[in-house]
C-alpha positions in Angstrom: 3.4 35.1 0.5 6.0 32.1 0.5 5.1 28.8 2.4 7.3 29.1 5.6 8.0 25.1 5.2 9.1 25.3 1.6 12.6 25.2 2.0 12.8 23.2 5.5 13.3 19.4 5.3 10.1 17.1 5.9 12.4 15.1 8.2 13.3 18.4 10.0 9.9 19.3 11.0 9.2 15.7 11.6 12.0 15.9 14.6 10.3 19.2 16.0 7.2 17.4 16.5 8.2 14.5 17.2 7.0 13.8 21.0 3.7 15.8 20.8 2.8 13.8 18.2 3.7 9.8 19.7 2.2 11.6 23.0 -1.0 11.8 21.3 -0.6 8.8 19.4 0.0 7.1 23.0 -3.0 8.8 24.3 -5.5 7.1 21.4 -3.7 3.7 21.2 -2.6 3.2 24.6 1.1 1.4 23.7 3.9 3.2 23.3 5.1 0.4 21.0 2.0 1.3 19.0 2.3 5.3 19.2 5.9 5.0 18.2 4.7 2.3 15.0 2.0 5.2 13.7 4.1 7.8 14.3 7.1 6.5 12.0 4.6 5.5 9.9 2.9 9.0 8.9 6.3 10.3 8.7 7.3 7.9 6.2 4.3 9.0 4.5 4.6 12.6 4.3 8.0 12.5 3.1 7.0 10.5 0.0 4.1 12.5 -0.5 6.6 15.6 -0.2 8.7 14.0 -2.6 6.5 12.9 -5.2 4.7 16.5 -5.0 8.0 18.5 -5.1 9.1 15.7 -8.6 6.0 17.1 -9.9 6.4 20.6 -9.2 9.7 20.2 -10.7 8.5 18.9 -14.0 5.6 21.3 -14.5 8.2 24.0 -14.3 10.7 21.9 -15.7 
């Protein structure tokens, strides 16, 4: 079975979770300059992650 996210942008996905996610952030740091500051930052995260894990997918089956 295929990974339904595999071929969907990490930015994409980022967008369709967007506000649940600086909602909660809001909720546990009680800003919305601070929500909106982790929020951006995780995403920035996960897309290098992505990236660096897709570069090494790519090499191993090169």
């Amino acid at each position: 079975m295929s990974d339904p996210t595999s071929n969907t942008v990490p930015g994409e996905i980022f967008e369709q979770h967007r506000s649940q996610l600086q909602a909660l952030a809001y909720r546990l740091l009680g800003t919305v300059s601070d929500a909106e500051d982790i929020v951006q930052d995780a995403n920035l995260r996960w897309m290098a992650s992505h990236t660096r894990l897709h570069q090494a997918s790519a090499r191993h089956t090169g």
